[in-house]
C-alpha positions as CSV (number, residue, x, y, z in Angstrom):
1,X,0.0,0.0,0.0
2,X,1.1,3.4,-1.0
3,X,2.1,6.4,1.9
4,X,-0.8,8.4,-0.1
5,X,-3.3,5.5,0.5
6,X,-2.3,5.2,3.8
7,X,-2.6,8.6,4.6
8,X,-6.1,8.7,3.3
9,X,-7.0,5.8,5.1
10,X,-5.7,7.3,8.5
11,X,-7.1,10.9,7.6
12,X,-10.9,9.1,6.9
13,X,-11.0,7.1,9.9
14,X,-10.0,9.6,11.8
15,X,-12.9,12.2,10.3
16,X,-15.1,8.8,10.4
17,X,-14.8,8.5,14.4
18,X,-15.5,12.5,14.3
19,X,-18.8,11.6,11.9
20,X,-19.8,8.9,14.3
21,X,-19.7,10.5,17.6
22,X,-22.2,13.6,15.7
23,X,-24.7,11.0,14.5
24,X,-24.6,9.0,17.6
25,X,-25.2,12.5,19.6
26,X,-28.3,13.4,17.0
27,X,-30.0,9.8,16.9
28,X,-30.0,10.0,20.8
29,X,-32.2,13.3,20.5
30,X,-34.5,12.1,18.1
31,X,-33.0,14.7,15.5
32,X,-32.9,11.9,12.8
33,X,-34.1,14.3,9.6
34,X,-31.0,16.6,10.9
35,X,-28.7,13.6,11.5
36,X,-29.7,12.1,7.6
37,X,-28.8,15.5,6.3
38,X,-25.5,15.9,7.7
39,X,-25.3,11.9,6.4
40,X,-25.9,13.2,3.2
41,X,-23.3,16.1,3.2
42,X,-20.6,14.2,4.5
43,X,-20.5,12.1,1.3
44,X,-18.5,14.5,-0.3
45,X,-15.9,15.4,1.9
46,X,-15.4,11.8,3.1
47,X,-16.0,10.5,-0.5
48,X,-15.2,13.1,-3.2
49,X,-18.3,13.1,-4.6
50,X,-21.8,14.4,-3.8
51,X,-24.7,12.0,-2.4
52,X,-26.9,13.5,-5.1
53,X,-24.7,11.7,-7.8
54,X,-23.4,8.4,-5.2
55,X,-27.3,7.8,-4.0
56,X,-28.4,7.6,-8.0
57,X,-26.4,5.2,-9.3
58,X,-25.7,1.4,-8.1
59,X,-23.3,-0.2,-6.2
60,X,-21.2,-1.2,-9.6
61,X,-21.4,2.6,-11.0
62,X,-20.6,4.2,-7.8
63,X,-17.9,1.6,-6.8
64,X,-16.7,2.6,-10.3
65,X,-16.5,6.5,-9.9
66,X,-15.0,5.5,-6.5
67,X,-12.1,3.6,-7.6
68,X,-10.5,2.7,-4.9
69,X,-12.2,-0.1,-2.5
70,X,-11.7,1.3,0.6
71,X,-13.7,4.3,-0.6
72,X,-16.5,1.9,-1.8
73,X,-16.4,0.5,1.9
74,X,-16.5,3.6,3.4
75,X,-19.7,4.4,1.1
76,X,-21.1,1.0,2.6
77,X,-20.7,2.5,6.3
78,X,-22.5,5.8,5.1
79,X,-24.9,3.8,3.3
80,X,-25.7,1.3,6.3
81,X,-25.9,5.0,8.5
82,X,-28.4,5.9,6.4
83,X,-30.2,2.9,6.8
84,X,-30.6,3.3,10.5
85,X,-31.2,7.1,10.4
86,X,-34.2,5.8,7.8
87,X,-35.8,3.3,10.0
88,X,-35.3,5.1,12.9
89,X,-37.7,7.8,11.2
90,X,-40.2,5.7,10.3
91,X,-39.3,4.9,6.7
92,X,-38.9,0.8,7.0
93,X,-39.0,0.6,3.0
94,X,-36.4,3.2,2.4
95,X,-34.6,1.6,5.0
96,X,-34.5,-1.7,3.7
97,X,-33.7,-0.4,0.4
98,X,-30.5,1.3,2.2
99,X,-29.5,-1.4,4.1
100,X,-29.2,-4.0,0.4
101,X,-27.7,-1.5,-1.1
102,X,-24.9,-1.2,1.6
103,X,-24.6,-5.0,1.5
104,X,-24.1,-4.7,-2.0
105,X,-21.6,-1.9,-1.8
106,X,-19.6,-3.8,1.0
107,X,-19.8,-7.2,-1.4
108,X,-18.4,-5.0,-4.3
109,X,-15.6,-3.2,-2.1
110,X,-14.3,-6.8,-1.1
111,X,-14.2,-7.9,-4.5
112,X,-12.2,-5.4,-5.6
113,X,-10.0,-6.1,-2.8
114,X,-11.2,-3.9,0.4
115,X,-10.3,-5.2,3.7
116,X,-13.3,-7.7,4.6
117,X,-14.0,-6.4,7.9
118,X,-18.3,-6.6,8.6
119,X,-20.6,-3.6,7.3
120,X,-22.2,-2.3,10.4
């Protein structure tokens, strides 16, 4: 693995752990519309890219504009987030929806050769 690719690694988890903590803090007010929309913003500075462009393609296209599995797994965790924050809010269908296409995100991140640690 390259310093570079190492260095993003480190510099995501750490703004990950950061991400985390916030969303953990909003779901246990209730503030689950506000925690989905922070969600949604982090996509792009975590990601690169926007969640308008990441949420409308599937796991093959967005692994694909990705490149790099370990950005395709991070896009999992979001994903799985988002699945939570959905169901949480009272949107099981959406939810469910989230939550296969984060196990289709993590299944195409470990093909490519991500780390196979568990989507949460």
């Amino acid at each position: 693995m390259a310093v570079f690719e190492k260095d993003w690694i480190q510099r995501v988890l750490r703004q990950l752990a950061i991400f985390f903590a916030r969303m953990l803090r909003l779901k246990e007010a209730g503030e689950y519309g506000r925690a989905l929309q922070e969600l949604r913003g982090a996509y792009g500075e975590l990601l690169g890219l926007p969640w308008d462009v990441l949420g409308a393609v599937d796991a093959p296209t967005a692994a694909a504009l990705l490149g790099d599995p370990e950005k395709v797994k991070v896009l999992a965790r979001l994903v799985a987030e988002e699945a939570d924050l959905l169901a949480l809010g009272g949107d099981p269908v959406a939810a469910e929806q989230a939550s296969a296409e984060a196990r289709r995100l993590h299944e195409a991140a470990i093909a490519a050769g991500a780390s196979p640690d568990p989507v949460a």
